[in-house]
C-alpha positions as a Markdown table, in Angstrom:
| # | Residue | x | y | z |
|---|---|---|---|---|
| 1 | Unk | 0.0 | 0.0 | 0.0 |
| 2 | Unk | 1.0 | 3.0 | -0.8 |
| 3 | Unk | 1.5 | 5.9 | 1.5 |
| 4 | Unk | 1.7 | 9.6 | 1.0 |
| 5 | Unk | 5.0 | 11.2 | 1.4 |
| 6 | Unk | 3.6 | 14.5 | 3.1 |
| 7 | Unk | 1.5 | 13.7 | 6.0 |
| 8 | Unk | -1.9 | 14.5 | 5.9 |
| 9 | Unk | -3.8 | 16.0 | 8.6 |
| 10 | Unk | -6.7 | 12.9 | 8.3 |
| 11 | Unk | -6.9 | 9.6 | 7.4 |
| 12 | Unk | -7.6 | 5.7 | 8.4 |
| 13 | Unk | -4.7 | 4.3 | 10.8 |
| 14 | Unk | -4.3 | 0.3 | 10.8 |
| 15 | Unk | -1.3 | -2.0 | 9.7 |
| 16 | Unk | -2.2 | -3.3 | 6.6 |
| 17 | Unk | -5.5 | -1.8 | 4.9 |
| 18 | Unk | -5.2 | -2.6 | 1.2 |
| 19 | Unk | -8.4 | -1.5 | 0.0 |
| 20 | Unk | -10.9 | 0.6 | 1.6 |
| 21 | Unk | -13.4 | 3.1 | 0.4 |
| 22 | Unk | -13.1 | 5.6 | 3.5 |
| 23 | Unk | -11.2 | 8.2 | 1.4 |
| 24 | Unk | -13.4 | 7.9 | -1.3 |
| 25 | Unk | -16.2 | 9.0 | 1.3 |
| 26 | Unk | -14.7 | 11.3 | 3.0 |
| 27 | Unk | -14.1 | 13.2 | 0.4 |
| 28 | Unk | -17.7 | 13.3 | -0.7 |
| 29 | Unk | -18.2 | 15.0 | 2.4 |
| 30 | Unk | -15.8 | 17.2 | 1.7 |
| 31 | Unk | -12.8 | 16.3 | 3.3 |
| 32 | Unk | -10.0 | 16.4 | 0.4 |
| 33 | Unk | -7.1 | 15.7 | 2.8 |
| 34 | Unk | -8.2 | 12.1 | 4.0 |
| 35 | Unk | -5.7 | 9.5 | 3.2 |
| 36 | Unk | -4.6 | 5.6 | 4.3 |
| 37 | Unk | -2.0 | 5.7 | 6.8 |
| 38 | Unk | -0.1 | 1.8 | 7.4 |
| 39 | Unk | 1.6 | 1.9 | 10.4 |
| 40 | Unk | 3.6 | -1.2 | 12.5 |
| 41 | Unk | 3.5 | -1.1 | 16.1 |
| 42 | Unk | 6.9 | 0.5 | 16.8 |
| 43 | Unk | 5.8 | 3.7 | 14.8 |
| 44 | Unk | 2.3 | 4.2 | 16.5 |
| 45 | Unk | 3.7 | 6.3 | 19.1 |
| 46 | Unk | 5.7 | 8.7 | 17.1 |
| 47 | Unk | 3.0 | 8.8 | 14.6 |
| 48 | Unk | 0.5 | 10.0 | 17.3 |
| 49 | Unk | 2.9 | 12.4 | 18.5 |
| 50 | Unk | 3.3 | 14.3 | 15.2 |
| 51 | Unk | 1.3 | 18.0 | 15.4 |
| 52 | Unk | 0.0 | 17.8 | 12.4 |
| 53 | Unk | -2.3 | 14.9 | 13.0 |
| 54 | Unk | -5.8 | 16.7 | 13.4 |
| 55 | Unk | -8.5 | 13.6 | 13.2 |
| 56 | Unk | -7.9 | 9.8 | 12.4 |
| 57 | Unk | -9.9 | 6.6 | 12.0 |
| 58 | Unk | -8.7 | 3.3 | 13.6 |
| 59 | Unk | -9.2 | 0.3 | 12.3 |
| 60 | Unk | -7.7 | -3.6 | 13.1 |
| 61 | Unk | -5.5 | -4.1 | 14.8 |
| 62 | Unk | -4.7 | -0.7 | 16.8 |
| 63 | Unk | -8.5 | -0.2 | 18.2 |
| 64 | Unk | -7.5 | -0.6 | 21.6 |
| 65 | Unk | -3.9 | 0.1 | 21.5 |
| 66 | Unk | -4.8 | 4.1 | 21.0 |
| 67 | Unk | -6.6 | 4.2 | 23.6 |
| 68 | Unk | -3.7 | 4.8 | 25.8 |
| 69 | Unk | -2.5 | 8.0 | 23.6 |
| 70 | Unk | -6.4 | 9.6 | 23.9 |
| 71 | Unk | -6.2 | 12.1 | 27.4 |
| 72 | Unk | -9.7 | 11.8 | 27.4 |
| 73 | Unk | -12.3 | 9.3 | 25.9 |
| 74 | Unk | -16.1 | 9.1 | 25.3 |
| 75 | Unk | -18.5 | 7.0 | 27.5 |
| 76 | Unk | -19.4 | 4.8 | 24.5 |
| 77 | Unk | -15.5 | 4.0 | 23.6 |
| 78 | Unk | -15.3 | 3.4 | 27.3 |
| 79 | Unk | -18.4 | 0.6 | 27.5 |
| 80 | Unk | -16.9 | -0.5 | 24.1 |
| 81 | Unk | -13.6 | -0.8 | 25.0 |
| 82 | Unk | -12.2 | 0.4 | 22.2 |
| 83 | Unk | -11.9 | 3.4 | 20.1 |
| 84 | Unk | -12.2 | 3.6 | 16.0 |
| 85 | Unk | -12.1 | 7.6 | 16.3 |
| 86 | Unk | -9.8 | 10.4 | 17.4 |
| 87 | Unk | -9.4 | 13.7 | 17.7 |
| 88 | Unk | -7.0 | 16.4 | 18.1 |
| 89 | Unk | -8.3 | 18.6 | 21.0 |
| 90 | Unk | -7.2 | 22.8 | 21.2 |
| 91 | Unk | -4.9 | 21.9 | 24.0 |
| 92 | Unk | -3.2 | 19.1 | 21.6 |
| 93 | Unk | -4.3 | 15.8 | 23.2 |
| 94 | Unk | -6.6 | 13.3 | 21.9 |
| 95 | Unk | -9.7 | 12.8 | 22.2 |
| 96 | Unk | -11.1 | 9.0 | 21.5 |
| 97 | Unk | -14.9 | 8.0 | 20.6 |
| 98 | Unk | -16.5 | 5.0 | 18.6 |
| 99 | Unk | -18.0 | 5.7 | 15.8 |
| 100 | Unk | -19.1 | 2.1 | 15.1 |
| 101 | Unk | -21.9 | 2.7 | 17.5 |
| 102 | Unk | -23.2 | 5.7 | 15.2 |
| 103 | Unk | -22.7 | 3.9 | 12.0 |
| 104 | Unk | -24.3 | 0.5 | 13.6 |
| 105 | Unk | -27.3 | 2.5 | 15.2 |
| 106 | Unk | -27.9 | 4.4 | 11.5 |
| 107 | Unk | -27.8 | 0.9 | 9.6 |
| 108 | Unk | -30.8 | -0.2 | 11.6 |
| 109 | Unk | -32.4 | 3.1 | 10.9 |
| 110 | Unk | -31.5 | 3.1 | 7.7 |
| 111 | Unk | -32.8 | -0.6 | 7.2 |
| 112 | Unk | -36.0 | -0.2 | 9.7 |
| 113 | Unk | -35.0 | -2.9 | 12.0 |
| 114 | Unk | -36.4 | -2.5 | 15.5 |
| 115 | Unk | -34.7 | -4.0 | 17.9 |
| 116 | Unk | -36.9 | -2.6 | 21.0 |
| 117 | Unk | -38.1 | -5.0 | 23.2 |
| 118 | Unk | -36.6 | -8.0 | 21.1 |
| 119 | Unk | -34.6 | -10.7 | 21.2 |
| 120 | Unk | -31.1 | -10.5 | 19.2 |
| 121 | Unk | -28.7 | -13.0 | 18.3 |
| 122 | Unk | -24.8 | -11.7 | 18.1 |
| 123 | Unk | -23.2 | -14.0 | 15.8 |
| 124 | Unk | -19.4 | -13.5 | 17.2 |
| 125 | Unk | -17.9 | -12.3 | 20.2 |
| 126 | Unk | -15.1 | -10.0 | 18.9 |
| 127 | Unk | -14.4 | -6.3 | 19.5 |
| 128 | Unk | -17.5 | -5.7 | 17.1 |
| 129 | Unk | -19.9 | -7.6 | 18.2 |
| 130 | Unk | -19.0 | -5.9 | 22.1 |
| 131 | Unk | -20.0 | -2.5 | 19.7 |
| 132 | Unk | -23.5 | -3.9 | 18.9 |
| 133 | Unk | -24.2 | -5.3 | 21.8 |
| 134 | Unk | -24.0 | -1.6 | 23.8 |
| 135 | Unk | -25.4 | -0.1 | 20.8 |
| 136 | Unk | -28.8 | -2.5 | 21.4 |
| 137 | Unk | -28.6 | -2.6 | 25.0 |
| 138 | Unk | -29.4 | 1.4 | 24.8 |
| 139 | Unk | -31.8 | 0.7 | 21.5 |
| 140 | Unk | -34.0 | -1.5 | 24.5 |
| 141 | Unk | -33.2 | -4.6 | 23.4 |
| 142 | Unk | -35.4 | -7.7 | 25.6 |
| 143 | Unk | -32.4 | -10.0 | 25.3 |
| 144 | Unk | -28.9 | -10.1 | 23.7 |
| 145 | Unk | -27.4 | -13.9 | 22.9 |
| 146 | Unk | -23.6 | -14.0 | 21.5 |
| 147 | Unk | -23.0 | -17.6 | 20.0 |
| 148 | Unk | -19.2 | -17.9 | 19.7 |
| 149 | Unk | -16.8 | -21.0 | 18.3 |
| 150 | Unk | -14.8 | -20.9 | 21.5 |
| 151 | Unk | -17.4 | -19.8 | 24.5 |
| 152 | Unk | -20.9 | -21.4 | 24.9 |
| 153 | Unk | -23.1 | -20.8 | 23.6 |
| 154 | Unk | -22.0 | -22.3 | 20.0 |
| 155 | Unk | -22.9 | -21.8 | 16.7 |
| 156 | Unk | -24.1 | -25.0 | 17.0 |
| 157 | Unk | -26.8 | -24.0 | 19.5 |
| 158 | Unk | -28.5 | -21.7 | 17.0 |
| 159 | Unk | -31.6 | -24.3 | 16.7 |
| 160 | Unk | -32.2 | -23.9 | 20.6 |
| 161 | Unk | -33.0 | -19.9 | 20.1 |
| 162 | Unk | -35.0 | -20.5 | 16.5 |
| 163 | Unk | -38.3 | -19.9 | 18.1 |
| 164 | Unk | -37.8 | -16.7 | 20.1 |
| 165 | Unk | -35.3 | -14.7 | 18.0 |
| 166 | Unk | -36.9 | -11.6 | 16.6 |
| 167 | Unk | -32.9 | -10.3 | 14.8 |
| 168 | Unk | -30.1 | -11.8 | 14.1 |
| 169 | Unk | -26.3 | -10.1 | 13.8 |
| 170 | Unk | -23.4 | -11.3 | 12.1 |
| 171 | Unk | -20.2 | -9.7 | 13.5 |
| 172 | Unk | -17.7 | -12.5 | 12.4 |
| 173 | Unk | -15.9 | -12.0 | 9.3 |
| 174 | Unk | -17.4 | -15.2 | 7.7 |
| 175 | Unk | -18.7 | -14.9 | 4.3 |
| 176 | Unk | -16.3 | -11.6 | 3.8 |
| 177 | Unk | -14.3 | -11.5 | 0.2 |
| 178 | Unk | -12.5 | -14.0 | -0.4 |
| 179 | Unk | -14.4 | -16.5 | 1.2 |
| 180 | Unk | -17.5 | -16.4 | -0.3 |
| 181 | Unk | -20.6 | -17.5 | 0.2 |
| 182 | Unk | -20.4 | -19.0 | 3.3 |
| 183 | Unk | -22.6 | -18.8 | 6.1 |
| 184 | Unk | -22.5 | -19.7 | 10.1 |
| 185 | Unk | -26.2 | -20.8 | 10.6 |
| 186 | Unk | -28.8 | -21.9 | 8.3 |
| 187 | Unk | -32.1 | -19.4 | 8.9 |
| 188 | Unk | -34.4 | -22.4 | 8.1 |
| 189 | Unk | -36.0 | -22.7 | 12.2 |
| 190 | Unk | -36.3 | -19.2 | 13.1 |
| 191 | Unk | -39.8 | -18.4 | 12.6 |
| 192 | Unk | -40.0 | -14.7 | 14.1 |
| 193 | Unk | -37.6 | -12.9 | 12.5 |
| 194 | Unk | -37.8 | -9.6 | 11.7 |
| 195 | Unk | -34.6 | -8.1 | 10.5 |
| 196 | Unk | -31.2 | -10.1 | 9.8 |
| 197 | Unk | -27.8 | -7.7 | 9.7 |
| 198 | Unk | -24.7 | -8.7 | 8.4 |
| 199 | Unk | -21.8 | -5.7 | 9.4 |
| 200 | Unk | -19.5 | -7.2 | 6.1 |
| 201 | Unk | -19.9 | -5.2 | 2.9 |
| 202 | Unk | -17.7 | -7.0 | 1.0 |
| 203 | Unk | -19.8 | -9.2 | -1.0 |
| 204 | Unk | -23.0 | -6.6 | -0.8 |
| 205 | Unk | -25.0 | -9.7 | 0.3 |
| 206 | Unk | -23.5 | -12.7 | 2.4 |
| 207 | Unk | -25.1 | -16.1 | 1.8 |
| 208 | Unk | -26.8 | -14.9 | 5.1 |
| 209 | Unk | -28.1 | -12.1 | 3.8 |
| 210 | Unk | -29.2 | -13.9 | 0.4 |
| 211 | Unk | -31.1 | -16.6 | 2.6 |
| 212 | Unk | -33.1 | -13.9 | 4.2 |
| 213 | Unk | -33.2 | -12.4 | 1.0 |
| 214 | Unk | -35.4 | -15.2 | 0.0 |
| 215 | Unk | -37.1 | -15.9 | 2.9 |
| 216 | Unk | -38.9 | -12.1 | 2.5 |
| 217 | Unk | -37.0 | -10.8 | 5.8 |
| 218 | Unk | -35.6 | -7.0 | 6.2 |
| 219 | Unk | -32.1 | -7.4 | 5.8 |
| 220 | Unk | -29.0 | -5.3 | 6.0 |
| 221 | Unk | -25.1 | -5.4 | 4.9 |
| 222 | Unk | -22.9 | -3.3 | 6.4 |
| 223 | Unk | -22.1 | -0.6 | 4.2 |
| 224 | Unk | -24.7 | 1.4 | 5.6 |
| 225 | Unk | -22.7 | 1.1 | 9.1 |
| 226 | Unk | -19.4 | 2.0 | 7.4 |
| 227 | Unk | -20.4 | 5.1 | 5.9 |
| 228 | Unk | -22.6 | 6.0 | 9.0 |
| 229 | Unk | -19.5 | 6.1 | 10.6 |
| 230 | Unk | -17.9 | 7.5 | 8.5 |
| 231 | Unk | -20.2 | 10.8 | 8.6 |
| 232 | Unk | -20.3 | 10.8 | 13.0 |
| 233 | Unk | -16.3 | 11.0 | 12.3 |
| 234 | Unk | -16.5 | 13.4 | 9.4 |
| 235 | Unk | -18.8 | 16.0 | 12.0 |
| 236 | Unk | -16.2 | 15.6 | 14.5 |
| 237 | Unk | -13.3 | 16.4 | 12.0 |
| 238 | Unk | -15.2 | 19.3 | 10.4 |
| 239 | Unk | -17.4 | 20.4 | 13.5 |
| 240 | Unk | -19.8 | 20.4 | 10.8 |
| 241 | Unk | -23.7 | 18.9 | 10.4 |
| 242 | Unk | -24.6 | 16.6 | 7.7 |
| 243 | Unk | -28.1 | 16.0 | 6.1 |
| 244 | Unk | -29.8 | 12.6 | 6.5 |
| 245 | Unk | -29.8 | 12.1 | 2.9 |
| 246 | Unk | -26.1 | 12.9 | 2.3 |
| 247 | Unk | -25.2 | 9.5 | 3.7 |
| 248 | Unk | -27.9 | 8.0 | 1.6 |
| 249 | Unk | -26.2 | 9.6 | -1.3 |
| 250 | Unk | -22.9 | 8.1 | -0.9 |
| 251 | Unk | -24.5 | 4.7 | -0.5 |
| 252 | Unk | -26.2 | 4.8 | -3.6 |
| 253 | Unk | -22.9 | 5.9 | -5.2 |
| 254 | Unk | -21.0 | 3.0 | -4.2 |
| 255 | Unk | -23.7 | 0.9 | -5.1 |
| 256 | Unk | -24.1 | 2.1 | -8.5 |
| 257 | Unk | -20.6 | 1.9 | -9.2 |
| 258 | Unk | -20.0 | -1.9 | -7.4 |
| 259 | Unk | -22.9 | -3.8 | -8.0 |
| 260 | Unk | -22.2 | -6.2 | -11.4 |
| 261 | Unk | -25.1 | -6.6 | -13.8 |
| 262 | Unk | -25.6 | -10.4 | -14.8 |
| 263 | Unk | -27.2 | -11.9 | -17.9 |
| 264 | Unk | -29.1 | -15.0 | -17.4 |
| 265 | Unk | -31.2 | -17.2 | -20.3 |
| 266 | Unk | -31.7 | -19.5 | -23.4 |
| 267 | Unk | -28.8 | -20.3 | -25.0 |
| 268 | Unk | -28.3 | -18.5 | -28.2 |
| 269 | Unk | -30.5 | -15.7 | -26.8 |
| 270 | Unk | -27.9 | -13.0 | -27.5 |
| 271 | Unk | -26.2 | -12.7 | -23.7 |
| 272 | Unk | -22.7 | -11.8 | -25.3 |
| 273 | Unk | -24.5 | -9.2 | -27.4 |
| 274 | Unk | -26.3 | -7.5 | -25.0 |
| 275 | Unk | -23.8 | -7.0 | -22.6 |
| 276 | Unk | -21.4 | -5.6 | -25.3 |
| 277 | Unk | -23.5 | -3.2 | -26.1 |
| 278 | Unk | -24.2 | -2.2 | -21.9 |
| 279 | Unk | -20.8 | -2.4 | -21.5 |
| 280 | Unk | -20.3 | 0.2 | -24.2 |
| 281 | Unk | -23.0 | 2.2 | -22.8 |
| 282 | Unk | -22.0 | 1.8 | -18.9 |
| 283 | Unk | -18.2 | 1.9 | -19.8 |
| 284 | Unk | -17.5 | -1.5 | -17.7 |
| 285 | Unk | -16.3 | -4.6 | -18.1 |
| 286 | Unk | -17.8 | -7.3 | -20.0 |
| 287 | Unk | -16.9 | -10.9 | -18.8 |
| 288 | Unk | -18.2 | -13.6 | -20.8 |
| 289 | Unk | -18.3 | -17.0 | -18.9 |
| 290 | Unk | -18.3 | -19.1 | -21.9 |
| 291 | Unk | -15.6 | -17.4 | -23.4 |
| 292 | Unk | -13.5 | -17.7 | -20.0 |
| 293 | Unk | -14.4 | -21.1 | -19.8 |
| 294 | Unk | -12.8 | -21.6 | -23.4 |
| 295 | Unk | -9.6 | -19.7 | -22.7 |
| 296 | Unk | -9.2 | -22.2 | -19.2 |
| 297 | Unk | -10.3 | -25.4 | -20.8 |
| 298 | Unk | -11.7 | -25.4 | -24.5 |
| 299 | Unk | -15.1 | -24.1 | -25.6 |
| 300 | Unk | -17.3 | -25.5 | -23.9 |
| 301 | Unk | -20.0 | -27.6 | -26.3 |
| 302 | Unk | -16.3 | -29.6 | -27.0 |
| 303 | Unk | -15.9 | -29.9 | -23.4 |
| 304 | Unk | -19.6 | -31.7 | -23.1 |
| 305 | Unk | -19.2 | -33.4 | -26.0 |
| 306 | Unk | -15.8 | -35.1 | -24.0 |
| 307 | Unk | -16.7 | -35.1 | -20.3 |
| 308 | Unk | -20.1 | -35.1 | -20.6 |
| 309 | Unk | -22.8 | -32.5 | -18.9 |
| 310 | Unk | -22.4 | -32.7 | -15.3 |
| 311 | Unk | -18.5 | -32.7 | -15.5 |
| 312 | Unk | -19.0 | -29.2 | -17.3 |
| 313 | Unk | -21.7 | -27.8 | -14.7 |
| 314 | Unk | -18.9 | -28.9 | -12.1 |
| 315 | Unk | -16.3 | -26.7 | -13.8 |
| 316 | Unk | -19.0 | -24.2 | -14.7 |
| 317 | Unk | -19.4 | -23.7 | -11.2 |
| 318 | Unk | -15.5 | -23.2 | -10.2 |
| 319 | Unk | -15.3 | -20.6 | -12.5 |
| 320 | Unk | -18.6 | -18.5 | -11.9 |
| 321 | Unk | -17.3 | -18.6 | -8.0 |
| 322 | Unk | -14.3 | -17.0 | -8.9 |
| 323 | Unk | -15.7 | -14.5 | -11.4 |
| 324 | Unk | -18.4 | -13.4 | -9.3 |
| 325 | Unk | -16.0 | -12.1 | -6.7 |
| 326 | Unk | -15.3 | -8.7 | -9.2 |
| 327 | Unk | -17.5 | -6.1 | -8.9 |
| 328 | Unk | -18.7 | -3.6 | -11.1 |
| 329 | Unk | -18.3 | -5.5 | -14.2 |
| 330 | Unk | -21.3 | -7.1 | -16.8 |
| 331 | Unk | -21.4 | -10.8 | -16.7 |
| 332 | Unk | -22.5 | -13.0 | -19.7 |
| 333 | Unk | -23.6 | -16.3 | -18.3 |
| 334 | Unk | -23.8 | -19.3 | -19.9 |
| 335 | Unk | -27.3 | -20.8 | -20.5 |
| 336 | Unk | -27.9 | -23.2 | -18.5 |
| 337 | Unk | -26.0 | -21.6 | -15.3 |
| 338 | Unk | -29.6 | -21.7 | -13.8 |
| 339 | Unk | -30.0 | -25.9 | -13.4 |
| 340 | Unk | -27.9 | -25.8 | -10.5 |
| 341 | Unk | -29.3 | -23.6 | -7.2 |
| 342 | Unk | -25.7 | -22.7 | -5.9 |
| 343 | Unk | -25.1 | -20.9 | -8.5 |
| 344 | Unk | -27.7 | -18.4 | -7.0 |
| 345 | Unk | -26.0 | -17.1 | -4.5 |
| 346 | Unk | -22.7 | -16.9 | -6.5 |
| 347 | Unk | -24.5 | -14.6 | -8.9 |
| 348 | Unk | -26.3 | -13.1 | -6.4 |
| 349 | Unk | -23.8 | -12.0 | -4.0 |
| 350 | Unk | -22.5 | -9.1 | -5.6 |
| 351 | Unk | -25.0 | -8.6 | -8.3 |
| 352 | Unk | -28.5 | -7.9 | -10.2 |
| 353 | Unk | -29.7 | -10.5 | -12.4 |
| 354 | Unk | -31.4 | -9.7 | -15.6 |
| 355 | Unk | -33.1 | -12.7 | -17.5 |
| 356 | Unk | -32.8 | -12.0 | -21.3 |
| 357 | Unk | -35.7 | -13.3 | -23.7 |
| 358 | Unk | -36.6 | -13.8 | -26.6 |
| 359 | Unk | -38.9 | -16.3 | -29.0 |
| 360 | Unk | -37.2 | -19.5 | -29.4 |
| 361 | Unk | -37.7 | -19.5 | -33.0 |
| 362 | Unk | -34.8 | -17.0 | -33.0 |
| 363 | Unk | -32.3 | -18.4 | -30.6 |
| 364 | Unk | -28.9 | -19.0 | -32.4 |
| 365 | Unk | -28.0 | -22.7 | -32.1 |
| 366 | Unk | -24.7 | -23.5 | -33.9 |
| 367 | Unk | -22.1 | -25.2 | -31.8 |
| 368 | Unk | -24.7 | -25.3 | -29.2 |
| 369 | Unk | -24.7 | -29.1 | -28.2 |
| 370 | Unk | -27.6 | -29.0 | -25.1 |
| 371 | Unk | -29.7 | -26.7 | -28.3 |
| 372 | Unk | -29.5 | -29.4 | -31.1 |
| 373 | Unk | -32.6 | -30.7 | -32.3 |
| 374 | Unk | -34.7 | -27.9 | -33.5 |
| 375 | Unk | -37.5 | -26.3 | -31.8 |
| 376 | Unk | -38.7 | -29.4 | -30.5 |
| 377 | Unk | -35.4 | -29.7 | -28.3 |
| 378 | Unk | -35.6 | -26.5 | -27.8 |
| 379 | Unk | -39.3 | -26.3 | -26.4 |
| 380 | Unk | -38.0 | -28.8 | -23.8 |
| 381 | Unk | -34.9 | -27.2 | -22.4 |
| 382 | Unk | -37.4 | -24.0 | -21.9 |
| 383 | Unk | -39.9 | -26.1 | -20.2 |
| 384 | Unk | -37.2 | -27.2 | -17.6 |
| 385 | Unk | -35.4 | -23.9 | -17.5 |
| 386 | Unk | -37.9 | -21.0 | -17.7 |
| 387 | Unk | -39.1 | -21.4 | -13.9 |
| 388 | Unk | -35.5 | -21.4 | -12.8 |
| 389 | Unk | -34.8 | -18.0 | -15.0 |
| 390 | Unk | -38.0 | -16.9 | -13.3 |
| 391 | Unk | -36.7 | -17.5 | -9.4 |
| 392 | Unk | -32.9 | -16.6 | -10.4 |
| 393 | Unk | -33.4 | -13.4 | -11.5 |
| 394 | Unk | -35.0 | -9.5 | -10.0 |
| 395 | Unk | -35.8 | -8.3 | -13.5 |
| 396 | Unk | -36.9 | -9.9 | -17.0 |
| 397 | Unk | -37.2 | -8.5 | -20.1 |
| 398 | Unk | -37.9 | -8.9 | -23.9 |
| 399 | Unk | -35.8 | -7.0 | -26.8 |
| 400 | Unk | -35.4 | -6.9 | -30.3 |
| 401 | Unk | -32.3 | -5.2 | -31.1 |
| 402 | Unk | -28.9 | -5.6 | -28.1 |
| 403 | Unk | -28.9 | -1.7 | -28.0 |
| 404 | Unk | -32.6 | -1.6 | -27.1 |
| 405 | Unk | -32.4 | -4.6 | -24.2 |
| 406 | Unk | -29.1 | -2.9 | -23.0 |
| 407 | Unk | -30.9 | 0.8 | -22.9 |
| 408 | Unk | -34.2 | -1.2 | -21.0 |
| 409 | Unk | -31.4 | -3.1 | -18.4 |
| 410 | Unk | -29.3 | 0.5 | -18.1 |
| 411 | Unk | -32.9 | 2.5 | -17.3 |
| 412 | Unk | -34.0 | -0.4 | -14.6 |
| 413 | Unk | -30.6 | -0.8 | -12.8 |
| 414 | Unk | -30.4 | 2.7 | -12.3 |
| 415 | Unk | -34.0 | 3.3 | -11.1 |
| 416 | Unk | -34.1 | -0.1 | -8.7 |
| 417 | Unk | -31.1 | 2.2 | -6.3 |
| 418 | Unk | -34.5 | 4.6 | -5.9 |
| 419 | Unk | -37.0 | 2.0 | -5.6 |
């Protein structure tokens, strides 16, 4: 990571960030001068020390290590125990707060989970989760239950609060990029819930959140936290107020420019085509899963006709997981990337799928093994495959040019931030 050879007067301290999109939001609220700063241990003290330090964010793993430089500390950082925030008083000491709790309170807001007089599960017992759990002990939360892999209760004890939980929290860093989807607890048994929140942002939706997804419950990532927090820092570094809907702004911003746009349907349907033509129009990326799946192994109607279907689905699969990790980008799937439900949540996690159509009688065929046979075969792949376009993806369409289907797809993925 690169660091900036003047230091700045604000920025987000921790050992080894690699990416992060706190300067990118901090300077939409108009703080220009915000910057990464990677520190080891042995320079956190003569880093602190420097005068022209004026605000900084505190991330993994120096939380509570700066505690011990702040002269004075907020009551939440003290019922935390730790502090994410601190600020250069007029005297020239620090002074230390958590801005987690703001950012965690305004994701519930945000989201319109209640958490009064409820029941919460804390998934994880680490220095977040001790952040939530203040945060909904002065929300009025009933009851607050961590489940933890080294303290009972266990993640295995989930089933035994599946009829009382009313939210569940995931604090843990399970499901976070690169390890992705994976989940801690299955949401099968609980039968009350009303909101599920998962504090990574990085796939937008966990296989958590994708479960509850499906299962019609509020849910919540956690970008909404992280840029909450971001502003409660932001009005401490600028003694300045911020509108409600400036946060929402920056959301949407990030959102528009990270989620990928997938392409689901009938083989031959024009997939490749379309998304040329939005990739054109959106200026992004354009992966095509076939074509990747050629330059790895050989194209793929060869690789059928050698290894047979379900050795290809197999690969298929690989491949979509690791190509699904991108974001921003236009995805081309192949047609049949809908007979297999884990693929759903692979496409899902970071994206908006669009199912293409259009009459069969015009679906290209050649060196299409699964399309030989005319219409007839045709007819029957649809028959199999068109409820399973119709549960994979949020938005269908018909088109009759690729420039008029990727104008439709660029007008509904902008409008669905706003919906």
């Amino acid at each position: 990571m690169s660091q900036t050879s003047l230091l700045s007067p604000y920025g987000l301290l921790g050992k080894t960030l690699g990416h992060s999109y706190s300067p990118e939001i901090h300077k939409a609220l108009g703080n220009a001068a915000y910057t990464l700063f990677e520190r080891s241990p042995h320079e956190l003290a003569q880093f602190l020390a420097q005068p022209d330090l004026k605000g900084l964010n505190v991330t993994i793993p120096y939380k509570q290590t700066v505690m011990s430089a702040c002269q004075s500390i907020s009551d939440a950082a003290k019922r935390i125990g730790c502090v994410n925030t601190m600020i250069r008083q007029a005297d020239n000491s620090w002074y230390g707060h958590n801005t987690d709790y703001d950012g965690f309170i305004f994701l519930l807001q945000r989201a319109h989970i209640t958490v009064a007089h409820k029941k919460v599960l804390i998934l994880g017992d680490g220095a977040t989760s001790h952040t939530v759990h203040i945060a909904l002990d002065d929300l009025g939360a009933r009851e607050i239950i961590h489940l933890s892999r080294k303290t009972a209760p266990f993640y295995e004890d989930a089933p035994q609060h599946s009829e009382d939980t009313d939210i569940i929290i995931n604090t843990t860093p399970v499901g976070m990029y690169p390890h992705c989807p994976s989940q801690l607890i299955t949401l099968a048994n609980f039968t009350k819930l009303s909101g599920v929140v998962d504090v990574v942002y990085n796939p937008y939706r966990t296989a958590l959140l994708i479960e509850a997804e499906q299962r019609g419950i509020p849910y919540s990532d956690g970008l909404p936290m992280l840029v909450g927090q971001a502003v409660a820092a932001a009005t401490l570094f600028q003694n300045k107020t911020f509108g409600p809907d400036e946060a929402d702004t920056i959301i949407t911003k990030l959102r528009q420019q990270q989620e990928n746009i997938i392409l689901i349907g009938m083989p031959g349907v024009g997939k490749t085509t379309v998304g040329q033509a939005l990739a054109a129009r959106l200026k992004r990326p354009l992966i095509d899963c076939d074509e990747e799946f050629e330059k790895r192994y050989s194209h793929p109607g060869d690789y059928i006709a050698t290894y047979g279907e379900p050795a290809f689905r197999e690969k298929e699969t690989a491949l979509l997981q690791e190509l699904c990790k991108t974001t921003g980008t236009i995805i081309a799937t192949g047609g049949g990337i809908v007979t297999r439900p884990e693929n759903y949540p692979i496409l899902r996690q970071n994206g908006r799928i669009y199912w293409i159509r259009r009459p069969l009688e015009r679906l290209a065929t050649d060196n299409r093994p699964l399309s030989q046979g005319g219409l007839q075969r045709l007819e029957e792949l649809y028959t199999i495959r068109q409820p399973l376009y119709e549960t994979f993806s949020q938005y269908s369409l018909d088109f009759a040019t690729p420039e008029e289907g990727a104008q439709r797809i660029e007008e509904e993925y902008y409008a669905h931030f706003n919906s």
